[in-house]
Each structure stands twice: as structure tokens, then as C-alpha cells.
C-alpha positions in Angstrom: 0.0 0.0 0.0 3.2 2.1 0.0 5.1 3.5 -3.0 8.6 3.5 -2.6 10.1 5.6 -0.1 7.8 4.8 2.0 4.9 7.5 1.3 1.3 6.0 0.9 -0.7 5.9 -2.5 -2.2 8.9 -3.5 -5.6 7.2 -3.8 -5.7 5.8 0.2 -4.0 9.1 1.0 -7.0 11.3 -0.4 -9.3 8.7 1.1 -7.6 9.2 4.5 -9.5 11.2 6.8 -8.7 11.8 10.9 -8.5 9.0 13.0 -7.2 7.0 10.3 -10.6 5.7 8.9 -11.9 5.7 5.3 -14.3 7.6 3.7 -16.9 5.6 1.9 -17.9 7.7 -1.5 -21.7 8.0 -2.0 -23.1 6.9 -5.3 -25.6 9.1 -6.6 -28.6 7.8 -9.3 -27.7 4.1 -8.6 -30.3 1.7 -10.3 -30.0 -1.9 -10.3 -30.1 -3.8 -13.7 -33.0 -5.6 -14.6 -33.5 -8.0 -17.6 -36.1 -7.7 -20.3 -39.0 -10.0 -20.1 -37.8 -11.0 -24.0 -34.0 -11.5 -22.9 -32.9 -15.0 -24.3 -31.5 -16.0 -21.4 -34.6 -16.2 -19.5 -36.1 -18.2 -22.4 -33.7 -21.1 -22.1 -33.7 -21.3 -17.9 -38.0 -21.5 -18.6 -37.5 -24.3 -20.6 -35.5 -25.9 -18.8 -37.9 -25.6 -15.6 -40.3 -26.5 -17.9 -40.3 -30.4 -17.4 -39.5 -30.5 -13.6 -43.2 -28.4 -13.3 -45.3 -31.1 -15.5 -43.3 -33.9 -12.9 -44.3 -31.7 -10.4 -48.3 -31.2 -11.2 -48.3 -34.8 -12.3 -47.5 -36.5 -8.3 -44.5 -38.0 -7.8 -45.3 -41.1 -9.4 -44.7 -39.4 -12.7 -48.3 -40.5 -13.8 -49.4 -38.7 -16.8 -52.4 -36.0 -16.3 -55.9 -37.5 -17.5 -56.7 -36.4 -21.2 -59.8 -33.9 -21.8 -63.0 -35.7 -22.4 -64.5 -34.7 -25.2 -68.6 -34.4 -25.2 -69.7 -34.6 -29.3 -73.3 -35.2 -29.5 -74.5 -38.4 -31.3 -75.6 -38.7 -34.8 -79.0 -39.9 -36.1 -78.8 -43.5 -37.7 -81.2 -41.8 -40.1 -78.4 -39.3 -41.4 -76.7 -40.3 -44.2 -73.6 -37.2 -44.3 -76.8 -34.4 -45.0 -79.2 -36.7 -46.4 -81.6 -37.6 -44.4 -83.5 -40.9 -44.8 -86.3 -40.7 -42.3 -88.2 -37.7 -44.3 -90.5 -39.5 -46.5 -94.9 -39.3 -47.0 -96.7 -38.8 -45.4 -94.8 -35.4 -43.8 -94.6 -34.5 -40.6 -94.4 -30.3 -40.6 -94.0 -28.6 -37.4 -95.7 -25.3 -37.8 -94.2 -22.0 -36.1 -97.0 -19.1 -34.6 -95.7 -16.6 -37.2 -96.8 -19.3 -40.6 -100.1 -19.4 -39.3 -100.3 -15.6 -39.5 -98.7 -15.6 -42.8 -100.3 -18.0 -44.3 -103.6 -16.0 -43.5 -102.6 -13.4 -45.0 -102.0 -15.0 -48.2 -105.2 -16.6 -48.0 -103.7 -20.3 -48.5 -105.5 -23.0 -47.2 -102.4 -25.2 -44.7 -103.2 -28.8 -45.9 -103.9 -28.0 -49.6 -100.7 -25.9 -50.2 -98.5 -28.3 -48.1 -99.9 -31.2 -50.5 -99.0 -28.6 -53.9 -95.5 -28.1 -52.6 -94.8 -31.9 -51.3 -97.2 -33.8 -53.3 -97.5 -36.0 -51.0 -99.5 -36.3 -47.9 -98.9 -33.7 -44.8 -99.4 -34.2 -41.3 -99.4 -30.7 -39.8 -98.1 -30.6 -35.8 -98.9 -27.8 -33.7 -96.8 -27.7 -30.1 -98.3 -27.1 -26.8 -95.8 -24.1 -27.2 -97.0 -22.6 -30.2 -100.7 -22.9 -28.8 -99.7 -21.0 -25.5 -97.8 -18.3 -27.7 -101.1 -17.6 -29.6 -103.1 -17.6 -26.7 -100.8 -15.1 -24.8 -101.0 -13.0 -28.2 -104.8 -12.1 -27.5 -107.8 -11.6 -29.5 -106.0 -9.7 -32.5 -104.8 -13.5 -33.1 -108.2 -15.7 -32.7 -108.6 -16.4 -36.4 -104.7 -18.4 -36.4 -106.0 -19.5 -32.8 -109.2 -21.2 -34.0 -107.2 -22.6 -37.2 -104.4 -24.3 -34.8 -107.2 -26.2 -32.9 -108.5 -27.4 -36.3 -108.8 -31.0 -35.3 -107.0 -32.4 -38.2 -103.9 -30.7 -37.1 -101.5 -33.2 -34.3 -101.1 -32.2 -31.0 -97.4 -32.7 -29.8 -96.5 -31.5 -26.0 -93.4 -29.3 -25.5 -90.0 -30.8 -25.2 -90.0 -28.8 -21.3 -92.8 -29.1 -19.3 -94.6 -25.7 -19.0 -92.4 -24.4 -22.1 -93.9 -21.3 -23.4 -91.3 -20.1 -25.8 -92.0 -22.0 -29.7 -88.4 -21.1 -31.2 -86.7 -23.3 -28.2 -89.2 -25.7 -28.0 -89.0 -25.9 -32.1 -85.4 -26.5 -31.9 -84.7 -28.9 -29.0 -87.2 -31.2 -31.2 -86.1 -31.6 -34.5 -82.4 -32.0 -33.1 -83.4 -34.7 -31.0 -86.1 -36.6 -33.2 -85.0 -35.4 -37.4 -88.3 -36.4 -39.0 -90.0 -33.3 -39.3 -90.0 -30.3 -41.8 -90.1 -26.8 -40.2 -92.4 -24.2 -41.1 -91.8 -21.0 -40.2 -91.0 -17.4 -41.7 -88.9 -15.9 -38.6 -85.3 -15.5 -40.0 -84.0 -16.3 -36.4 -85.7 -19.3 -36.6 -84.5 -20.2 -39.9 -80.8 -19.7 -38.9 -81.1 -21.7 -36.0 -82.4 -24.8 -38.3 -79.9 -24.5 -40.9 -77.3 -25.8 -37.9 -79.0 -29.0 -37.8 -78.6 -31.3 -40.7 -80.9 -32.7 -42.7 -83.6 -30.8 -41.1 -85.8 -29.0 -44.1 -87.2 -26.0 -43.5 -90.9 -24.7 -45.0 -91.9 -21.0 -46.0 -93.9 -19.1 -48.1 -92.5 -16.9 -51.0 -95.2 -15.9 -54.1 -98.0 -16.7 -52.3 -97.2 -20.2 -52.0 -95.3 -22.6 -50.2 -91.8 -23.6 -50.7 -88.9 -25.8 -48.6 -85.5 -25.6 -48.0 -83.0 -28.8 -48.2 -85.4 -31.5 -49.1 -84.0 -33.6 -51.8 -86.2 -34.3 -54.5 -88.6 -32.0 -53.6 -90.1 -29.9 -56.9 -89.5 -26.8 -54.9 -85.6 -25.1 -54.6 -83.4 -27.3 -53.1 
């Protein structure tokens, strides 16, 4: 710590205060160093740790974690990619609240114009759903009410007991039982069927009757 001569360094000398103690020099604006989120380094030490955490959450047996289960809804025997094979005559049409309305506006007789578009036999269905949504609609609806209790038409009960909405109730049927053409003339509606395969659907354009999606039908495909 001496040069030669004896004399201390300069640098301990100017550090030298009484008493013969050191003074400490204060650092002023001192941050510590941190490392970007996106430094490389941290990459490769996470992938290392990587493995020892899936030993870790898996017990220390090492066992594998259980695959997902995946829930995909069963297919109808009846379907045949989009085809299906249980549509045939006589037709069962489920009949929405609105294509009653419409169809009295266009003056069209149900049974006759379903037999024009189908040529075949029809079987018109009104729900226990559709028959509460007509009643709750009120008198400015009694003509479509007194022409859904024609008794001709089939009586079906909702798929939920005390079910008062027709679009649901609609829905939940034809995906669980595909034998029945839809009639209705709410686009909702309409979008919601075309998610179902092999499910037609029935509406009226030119004063008539038309379907949607039922092969060799003499009406649009």
C-alpha cells in the first residue's frame, strides 16, 4: 500500500480522513439492472424448468395428467352425411305461430298448399308451445288461434314441461327426433335450423309454399 520511499498511495491518501478511517464515496442515481422479459436467457432457464413443473403437477409417481374428455353429440342413424333418410310421405311439418299468420294473410289453405309443394301427404303438428304463444298474443290473433285447434292438425306436448317459448321448443325437437320439416317465416328461426342437418325448412314466397333442403322436392333445393 506504500510507493517506494515509504509514502502512501495517492488514492488511500485522499481517502484518509482523521482517526485513520476511510471515507466511503456515496453513489448518486444508482439503479439496479433488470432483464427484459424478452431476454434470451430467460427463455432457455423457462424451458428448462419447464419439465421438472409437469413432474411436479403430475405427483411423484410421474403419472401422466388425465386427457380432456371430449362431449360430441351423437348422430342420427337416419343421417346419411346431409341426407336424411327418415323424411319420406306422409310429412310431418312442425308449424311455427308466425306461418299461421302468414299464411292468412295469403289466403292459403295449410293442408292444400302443403300437398301442392310436397305432393305427398302432410301431417301438420302444432306444439303445446306454439298454442300458448297464440293464446298469450290475444284476440288480434283468434282467427290463427281457431285454425291451430282445427282438429286435423296433431297435437305434440313441449320438449319442457310448461315451455312457453315455440323457437326453443321448435329447436330442441327436430335436433333430437329429425323427421319433421319446419315451417316458419322468422329468420331467427331459420338460422337456427340451418345448424341441424338434414332438417328441411318450409316458407312461403309468391303466395305459395316452398322448402329448403329436401331432396327431390319440386321446390328449390
Amino acid at each position: 500500500s506504500r510507493h517506494q520511499g515509504g509514502r502512501p498511495h495517492p488514492e488511500h491518501r485522499a481517502a484518509r480522513v482523521g482517526m485513520g478511517k476511510l471515507k466511503k464515496t456515496r453513489k448518486f442515481a444508482a439503479v439496479k439492472r433488470m432483464l427484459s422479459p424478452k431476454d434470451p436467457r430467460l427463455k432457455g432457464s423457462q424451458q428448462g424448468k419447464a419439465p421438472a413443473d409437469s413432474a411436479a403437477v403430475g405427483g411423484s409417481s410421474g403419472a401422466a395428467p388425465p386427457a380432456l374428455v371430449r362431449n360430441v353429440p351423437q348422430v342420427s342413424s337416419d343421417m346419411f352425411f346431409a341426407h336424411n333418410a327418415a323424411l319420406g310421405p306422409p310429412f310431418h311439418v312442425l308449424v311455427d305461430t308466425n306461418f299461421i299468420n302468414f299464411s292468412i294473410r295469403n289466403k292459403l289453405d295449410m293442408h292444400k298448399a302443403m300437398m301442392d309443394c310436397l305432393c305427398a301427404k302432410a301431417t301438420v303438428c302444432i306444439t303445446d308451445a306454439v298454442m300458448a304463444e297464440l293464446e298469450k298474443l290475444g284476440a288480434k290473433y283468434r282467427v290463427a288461434l281457431r285454425i291451430a285447434k282445427d282438429p286435423r292438425f296433431e297435437r305434440l306436448p313441449a320438449m319442457r314441461p310448461g315451455n312457453t317459448y315455440a323457437d326453443d321448443d321448435l329447436v330442441d325437437r327436430v335436433t333430437a327426433h329429425r323427421c319433421y320439416i319446419v315451417a316458419t317465416c322468422d329468420k331467427d328461426l331459420k338460422r337456427r335450423i340451418r345448424k341441424i342437418p338434414g332438417v328441411p325448412i318450409m316458407t312461403i314466397r309468391s303466395r305459395k309454399y316452398e322448402v329448403e333442403r329436401l331432396p327431390d322436392s319440386n321446390s328449390f333445393l
